[in-house]
MARMAR-184508 format. One record per residue (C-alpha): residue in three letters; x, y, z. Coordinates in steps of 0.25 Angstrom, whole numbers, padded with zeros to 4 digits, always signed. Layout:
REM MARMAR-184508
ALAXYZ ...
***
This chain:
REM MARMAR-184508
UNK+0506+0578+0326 UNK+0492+0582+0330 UNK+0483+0570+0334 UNK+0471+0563+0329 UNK+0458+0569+0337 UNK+0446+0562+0340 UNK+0434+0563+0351 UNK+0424+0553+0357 UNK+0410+0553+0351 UNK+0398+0545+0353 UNK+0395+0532+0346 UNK+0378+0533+0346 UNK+0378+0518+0338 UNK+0383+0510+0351 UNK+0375+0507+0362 UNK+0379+0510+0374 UNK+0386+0524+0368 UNK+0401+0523+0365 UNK+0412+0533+0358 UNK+0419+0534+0346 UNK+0432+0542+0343 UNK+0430+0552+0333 UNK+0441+0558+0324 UNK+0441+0573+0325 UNK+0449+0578+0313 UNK+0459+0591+0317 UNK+0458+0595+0301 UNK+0453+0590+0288 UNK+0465+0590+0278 UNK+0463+0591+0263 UNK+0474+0595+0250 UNK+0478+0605+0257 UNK+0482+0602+0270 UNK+0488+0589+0264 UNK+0497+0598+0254 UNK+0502+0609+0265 UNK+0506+0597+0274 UNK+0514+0588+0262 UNK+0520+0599+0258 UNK+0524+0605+0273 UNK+0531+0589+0275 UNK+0537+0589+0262 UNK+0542+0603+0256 UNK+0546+0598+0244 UNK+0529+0597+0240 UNK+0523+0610+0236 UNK+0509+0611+0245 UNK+0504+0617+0233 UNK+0506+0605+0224 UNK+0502+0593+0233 UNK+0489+0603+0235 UNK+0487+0602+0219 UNK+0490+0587+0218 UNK+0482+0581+0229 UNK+0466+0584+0222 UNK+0474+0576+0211 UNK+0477+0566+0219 UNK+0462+0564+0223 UNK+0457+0565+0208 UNK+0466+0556+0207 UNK+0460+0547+0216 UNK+0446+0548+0212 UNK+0450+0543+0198 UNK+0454+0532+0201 UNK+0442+0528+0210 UNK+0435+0534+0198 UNK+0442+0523+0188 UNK+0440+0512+0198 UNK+0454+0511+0206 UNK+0460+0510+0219 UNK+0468+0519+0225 UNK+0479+0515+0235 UNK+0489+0525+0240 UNK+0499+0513+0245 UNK+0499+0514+0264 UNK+0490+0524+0261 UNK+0475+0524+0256 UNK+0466+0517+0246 UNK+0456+0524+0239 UNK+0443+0514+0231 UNK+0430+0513+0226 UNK+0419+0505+0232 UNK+0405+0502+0229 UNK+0394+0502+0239 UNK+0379+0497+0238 UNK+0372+0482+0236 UNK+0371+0472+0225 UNK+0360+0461+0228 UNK+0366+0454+0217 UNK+0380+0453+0209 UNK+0372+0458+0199 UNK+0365+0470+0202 UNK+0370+0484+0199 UNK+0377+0492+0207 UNK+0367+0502+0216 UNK+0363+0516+0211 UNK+0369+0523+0222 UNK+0378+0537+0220 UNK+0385+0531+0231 UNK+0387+0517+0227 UNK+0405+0520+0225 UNK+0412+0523+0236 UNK+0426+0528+0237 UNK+0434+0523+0250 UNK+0446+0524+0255 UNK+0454+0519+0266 UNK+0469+0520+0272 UNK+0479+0510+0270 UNK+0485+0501+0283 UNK+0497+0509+0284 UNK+0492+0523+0284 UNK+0482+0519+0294 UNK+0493+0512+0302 UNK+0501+0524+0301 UNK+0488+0533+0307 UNK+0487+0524+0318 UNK+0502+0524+0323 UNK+0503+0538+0323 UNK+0490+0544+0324 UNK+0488+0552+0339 UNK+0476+0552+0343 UNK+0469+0564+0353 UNK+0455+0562+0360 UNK+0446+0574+0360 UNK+0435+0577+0369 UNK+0421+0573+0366 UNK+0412+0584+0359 UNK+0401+0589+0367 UNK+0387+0587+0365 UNK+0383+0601+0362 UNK+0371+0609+0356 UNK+0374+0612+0341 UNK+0366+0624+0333 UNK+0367+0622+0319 UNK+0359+0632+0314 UNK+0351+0643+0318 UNK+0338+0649+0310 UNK+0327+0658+0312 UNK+0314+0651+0308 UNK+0306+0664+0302 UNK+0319+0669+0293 UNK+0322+0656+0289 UNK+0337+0662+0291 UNK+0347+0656+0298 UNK+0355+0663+0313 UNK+0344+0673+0312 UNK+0339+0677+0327 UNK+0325+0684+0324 UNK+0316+0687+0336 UNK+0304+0685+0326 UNK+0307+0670+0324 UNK+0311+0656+0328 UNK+0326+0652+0330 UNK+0328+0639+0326 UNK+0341+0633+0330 UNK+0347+0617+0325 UNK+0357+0611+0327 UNK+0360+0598+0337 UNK+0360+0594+0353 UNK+0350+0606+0354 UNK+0340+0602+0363 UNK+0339+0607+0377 UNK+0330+0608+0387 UNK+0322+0622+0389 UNK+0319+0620+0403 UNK+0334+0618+0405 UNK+0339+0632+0411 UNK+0353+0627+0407 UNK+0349+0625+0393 UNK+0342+0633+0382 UNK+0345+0641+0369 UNK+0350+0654+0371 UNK+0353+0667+0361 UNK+0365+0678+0363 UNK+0369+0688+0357 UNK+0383+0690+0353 UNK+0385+0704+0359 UNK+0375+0703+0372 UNK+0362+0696+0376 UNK+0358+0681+0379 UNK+0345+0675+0379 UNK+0341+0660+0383 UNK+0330+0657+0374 UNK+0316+0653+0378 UNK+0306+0649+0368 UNK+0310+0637+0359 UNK+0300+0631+0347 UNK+0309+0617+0349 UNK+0322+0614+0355 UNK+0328+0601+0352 UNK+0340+0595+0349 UNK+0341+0599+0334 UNK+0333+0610+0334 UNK+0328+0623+0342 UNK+0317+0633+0340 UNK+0317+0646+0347 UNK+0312+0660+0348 UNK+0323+0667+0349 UNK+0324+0678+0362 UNK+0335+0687+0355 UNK+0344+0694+0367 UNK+0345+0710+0364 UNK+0361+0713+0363 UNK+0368+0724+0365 UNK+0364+0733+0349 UNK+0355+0731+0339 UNK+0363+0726+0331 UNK+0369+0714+0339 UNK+0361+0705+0332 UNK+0369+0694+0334 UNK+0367+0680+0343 UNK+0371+0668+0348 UNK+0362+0655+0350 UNK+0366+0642+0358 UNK+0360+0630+0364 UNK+0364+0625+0379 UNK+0358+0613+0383 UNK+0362+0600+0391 UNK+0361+0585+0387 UNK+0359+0578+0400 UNK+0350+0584+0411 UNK+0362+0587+0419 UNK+0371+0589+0407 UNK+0383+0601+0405 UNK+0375+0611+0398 UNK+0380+0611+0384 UNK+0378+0624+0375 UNK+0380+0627+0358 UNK+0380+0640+0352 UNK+0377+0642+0338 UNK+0390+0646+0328 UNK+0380+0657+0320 UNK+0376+0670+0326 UNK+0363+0673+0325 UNK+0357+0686+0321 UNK+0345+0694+0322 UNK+0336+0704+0315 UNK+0341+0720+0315 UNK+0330+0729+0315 UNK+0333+0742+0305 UNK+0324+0753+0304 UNK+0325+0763+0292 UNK+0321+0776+0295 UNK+0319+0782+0281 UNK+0332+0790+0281 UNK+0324+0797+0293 UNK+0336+0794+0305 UNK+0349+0788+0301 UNK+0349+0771+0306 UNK+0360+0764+0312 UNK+0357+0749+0314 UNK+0368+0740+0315 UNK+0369+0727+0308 UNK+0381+0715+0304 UNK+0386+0715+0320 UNK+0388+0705+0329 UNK+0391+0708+0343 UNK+0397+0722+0340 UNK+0395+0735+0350 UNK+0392+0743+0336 UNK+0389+0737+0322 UNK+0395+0734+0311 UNK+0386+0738+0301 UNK+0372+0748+0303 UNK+0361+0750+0294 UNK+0362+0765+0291 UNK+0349+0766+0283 UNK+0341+0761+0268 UNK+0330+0761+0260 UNK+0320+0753+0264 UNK+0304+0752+0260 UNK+0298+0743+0270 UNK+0302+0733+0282 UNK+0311+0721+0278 UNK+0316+0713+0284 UNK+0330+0709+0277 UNK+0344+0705+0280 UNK+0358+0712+0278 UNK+0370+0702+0274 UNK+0386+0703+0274 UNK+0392+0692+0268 UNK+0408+0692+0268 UNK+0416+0693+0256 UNK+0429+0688+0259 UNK+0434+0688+0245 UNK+0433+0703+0244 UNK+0433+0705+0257 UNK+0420+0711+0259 UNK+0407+0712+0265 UNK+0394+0710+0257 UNK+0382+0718+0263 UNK+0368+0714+0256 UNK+0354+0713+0260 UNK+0346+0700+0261 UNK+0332+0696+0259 UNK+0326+0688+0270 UNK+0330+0674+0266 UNK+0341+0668+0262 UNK+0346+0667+0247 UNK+0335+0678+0246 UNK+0336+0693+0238 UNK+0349+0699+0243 UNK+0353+0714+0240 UNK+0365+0718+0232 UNK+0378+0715+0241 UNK+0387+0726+0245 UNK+0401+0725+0248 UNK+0407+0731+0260 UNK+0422+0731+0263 UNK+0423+0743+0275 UNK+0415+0751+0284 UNK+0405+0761+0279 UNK+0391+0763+0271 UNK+0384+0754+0263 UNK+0370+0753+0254 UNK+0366+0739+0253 UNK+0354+0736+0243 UNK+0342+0730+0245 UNK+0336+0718+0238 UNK+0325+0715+0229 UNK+0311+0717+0236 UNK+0318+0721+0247 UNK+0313+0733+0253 UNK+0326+0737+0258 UNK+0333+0744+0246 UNK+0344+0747+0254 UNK+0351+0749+0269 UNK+0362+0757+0272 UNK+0373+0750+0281 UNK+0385+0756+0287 UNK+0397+0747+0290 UNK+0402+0751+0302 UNK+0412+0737+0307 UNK+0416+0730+0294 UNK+0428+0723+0299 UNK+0420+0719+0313 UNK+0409+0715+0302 UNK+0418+0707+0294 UNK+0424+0699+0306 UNK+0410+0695+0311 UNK+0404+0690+0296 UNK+0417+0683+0295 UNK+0418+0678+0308 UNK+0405+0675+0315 UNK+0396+0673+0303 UNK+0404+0666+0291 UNK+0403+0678+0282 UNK+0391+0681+0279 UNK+0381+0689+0290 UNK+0366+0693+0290 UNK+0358+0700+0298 UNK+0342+0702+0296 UNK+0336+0718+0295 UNK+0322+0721+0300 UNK+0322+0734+0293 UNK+0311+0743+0295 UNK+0306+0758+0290 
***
C-alpha cells in the first residue's frame, strides 16, 4: 500500500511565519482507473462495463440535485445543494448571482474514520525557492522562444530577480551543441520579468540554431546560488541566400544539436528579400510530417502544407504576397527529425529564414 505524501509549505497569513502540511497527490484517478482496479479486485465485473455505467452514475446524481434532493450513499458520502448570498430581509429576492447554488459534498464519519486508521502517511522534502521562466518572447517579432540578434528578449516568469553586480548570479544563453554566453545588457530585471539584449553564442554549424536560457541568482546575500532553465528551446534566425540557379545552395534547417542537419534548403524561387518562417508540424494520425511555409505572425497567411513521410526532395509553395514562391528542401534525417519534433518541441517546430537574392 503506497502512502499518503505531503511536504511543508509556508503559511504567509500568520505572523511570526509557521507551516502547513500539504498533500501531494501520486496520481489523479478518474472512470477509468476506478474501473481497471474494480475489476482487477473482483473478476467477475467487466472493466469495460463498470467504465460505461460510472458517467451514469454521475448523471445520475446531477439530477437529483437538479430536482431538488439529497443524495446519501449510506458510510460513504452525501451529495446537496446549497444557496449562498444575503437577504436583508425575509422578504427580499434571492441575489442575481450565476453563482448563488452551490453543490457540496462531504464524506460520511465512517469513511473518514476508515482513512484515518489506515492511511500511512510520508513526509516529503521542502520545495526550493527556485527561478521559474514561464515564457520567453522576442519583442520586435512579437513570436514567442525566438532568439533574434536584432531584438529584445523578454523573459517572465517568478523568483527572477538577481543582482547584476553579483558574479555568481546573472542570465545566461547556450546553446544546445556548443557555446555559452553570460548576458550583459538588461532593459529590466525583476522578479517577474526580464529584459535583455540577447549576446547569441556562435555554435559549432550554421545550422545549430538551437539554445537554452536560464536564470541563476541567490536570495540572501550569502545564499546557495539557486538556478532555472527554461523547458522551451529557443531558436534563431537562418540566413539563406538564393543564388538564381547560379551555384547550387545547401543550408541546413529543423536541427538541434546535430553534427549534420536534418533538413537543407537546396534552392527556390524567390523575387525579393523576406523575411519568412518554415514549419513541421507532426501528424500522428497519418504518421507524418507537414512542411509549409509561414508569414511573419502568427495565425498569419500560410502556404500549402506538404506532407513528408521519408527522406528525399520536396517543393514547398509559397503564400499569398509572399515573395517566396517556393523553396526546395531535401530531407536528409527524417527519423532524427521526428524524435526531436516529438520530443523536444511537442510536435510542432519553426524556424525563422532571412532569405536573400
Amino acid at each position: 500500500m503506497t502512502k499518503i505524501q505531503w511536504r511543508p509549505q509556508v503559511n504567509a497569513l500568520t505572523t511570526p511565519p509557521s507551516y502547513r502540511a500539504q498533500v501531494v497527490p501520486h496520481n489523479i484517478a478518474g472512470y477509468n482507473e476506478m474501473a481497471a482496479d474494480i475489476s482487477a479486485g473482483h473478476p467477475n465485473y467487466n472493466a469495460d462495463l463498470i467504465r460505461s455505467l460510472a458517467p451514469l452514475m454521475m448523471e445520475w446524481i446531477q439530477t437529483r440535485m437538479i430536482n431538488g434532493d439529497q443524495v446519501t450513499f449510506e458510510d460513504a458520502l452525501t451529495i446537496h445543494t446549497t444557496i449562498i448570498g444575503r437577504m436583508d430581509s425575509p422578504d427580499d429576492p434571492l441575489p442575481n448571482d450565476e453563482e448563488l447554488l452551490q453543490v457540496k459534498a462531504y464524506a460520511s464519519r465512517p469513511f473518514v474514520r476508515k482513512v484515518r486508521r489506515e492511511a500511512l502517511l510520508e513526509r516529503l522534502p521542502m520545495n526550493e525557492k527556485l527561478p521559474l521562466i514561464t515564457s520567453a518572447e522576442d519583442t520586435k517579432f512579437k513570436l514567442a522562444d525566438v532568439l533574434n540578434p536584432g531584438g529584445v528578449l523578454r523573459l517572465t516568469g517568478g523568483n527572477l530577480f538577481f543582482e547584476e553586480e553579483d558574479p555568481n548570479s546573472g542570465c545566461i544563453i547556450q546553446g544546445t551543441r556548443s557555446g555559452e554566453t553570460k548576458q550583459s545588457v538588461f532593459g529590466s530585471v525583476s522578479n517577474t520579468g526580464i529584459l535583455l539584449v540577447p549576446d547569441i553564442p556562435a555554435q559549432d554549424d550554421p545550422w545549430n540554431n538551437e539554445y537554452r536560457v536560464s536564470v541563476t541568482t541567490r536570495y540572501t546575500e550569502h545564499g546557495t546560488p539557486r538556478g532555472g532553465t527554461y523547458r522551451r528551446r529557443l531558436r534563431s534566425p537562418l540566413a539563406v541566400s538564393i543564388l538564381g540557379g547560379e551555384e547550387p545552395i545547401h543550408v541546413g534547417i529543423l536541427t538541434g544539436s546535430g553534427a549534420t542537419a536534418y533538413a537543407v534548403i537546396t534552392g527556390g524561387t524567390v523575387s525579393a528579400d523576406e523575411r519568412l518562417r518554415i514549419q513541421v508540424t507532426q501528424d500522428l494520425t497519418e504518421e507524418a510530417l507537414l512542411f509549409s511555409l509561414l508569414d511573419m505572425k502568427e495565425e498569419g497567411a500560410a502556404g500549402a502544407e506538404v506532407n513528408v513521410t521519408a527522406n528525399g526532395d520536396y517543393s514547398l509553395p509559397g503564400f499569398g504576397g509572399s515573395a517566396v514562391s517556393s523553396l526546395s528542401i531535401t530531407v536528409n534525417d527524417y527519423a532524427a527529425l521526428w524524435e526531436m519534433i516529438r520530443n523536444d518541441y511537442g510536435g510542432r517546430l519553426v524556424d525563422i529564414l532571412e532569405v536573400t537574392v
